[in-house]
VMD Tcl script that draws the C-alpha trace (Angstrom):
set ca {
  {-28.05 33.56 -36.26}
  {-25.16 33.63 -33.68}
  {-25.91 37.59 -32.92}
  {-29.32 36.21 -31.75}
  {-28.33 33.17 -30.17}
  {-25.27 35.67 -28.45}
  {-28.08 38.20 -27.60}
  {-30.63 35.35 -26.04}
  {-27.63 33.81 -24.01}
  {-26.42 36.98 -22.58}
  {-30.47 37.35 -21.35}
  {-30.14 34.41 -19.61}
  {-27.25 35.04 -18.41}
  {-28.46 38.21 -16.54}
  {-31.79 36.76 -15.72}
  {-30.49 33.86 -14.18}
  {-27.84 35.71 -12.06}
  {-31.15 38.17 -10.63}
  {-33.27 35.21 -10.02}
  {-31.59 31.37 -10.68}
  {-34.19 30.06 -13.51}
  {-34.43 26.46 -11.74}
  {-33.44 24.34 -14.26}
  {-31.46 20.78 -13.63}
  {-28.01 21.77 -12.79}
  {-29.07 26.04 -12.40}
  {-30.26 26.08 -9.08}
  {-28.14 28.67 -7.77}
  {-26.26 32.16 -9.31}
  {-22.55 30.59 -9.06}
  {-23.95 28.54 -11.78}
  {-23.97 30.77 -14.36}
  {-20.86 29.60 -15.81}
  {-22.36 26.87 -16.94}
  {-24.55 29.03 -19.10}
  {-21.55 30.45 -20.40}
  {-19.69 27.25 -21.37}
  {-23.24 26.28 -23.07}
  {-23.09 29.48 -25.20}
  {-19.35 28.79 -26.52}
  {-20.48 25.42 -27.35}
  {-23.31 26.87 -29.37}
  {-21.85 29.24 -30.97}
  {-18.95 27.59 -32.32}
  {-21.45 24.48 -33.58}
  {-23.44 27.44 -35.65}
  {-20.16 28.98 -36.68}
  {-19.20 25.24 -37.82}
  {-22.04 24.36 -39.69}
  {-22.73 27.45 -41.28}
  {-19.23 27.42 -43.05}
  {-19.71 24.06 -43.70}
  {-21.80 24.06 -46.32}
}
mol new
graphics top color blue
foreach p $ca { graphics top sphere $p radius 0.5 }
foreach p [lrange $ca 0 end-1] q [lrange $ca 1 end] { graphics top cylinder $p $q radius 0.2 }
display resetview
């Protein structure tokens, strides 16, 4: 699951910084960190619950 989610953020990542995707708070290509700090976020909450249980 996190090698998708990895995969799909890294797609965004490069999508947004050819064309900004427009969402609240991704108007513009310097906001691409943001995408970034989303992905650690994910990731560790998948790596967390999935060695959770």
């Amino acid at each position: 699951m996190s090698k998708a989610l990895s995969l799909l953020i890294l797609a965004m990542m490069a999508l947004h910084l050819w064309r900004p995707l427009g969402f609240p708070g991704l108007r513009y290509r310097r906001d691409v960190w943001k995408i970034a700090v989303f992905a650690l976020v994910a990731i560790a909450v998948t790596v967390l619950l999935s060695h959770h249980g």
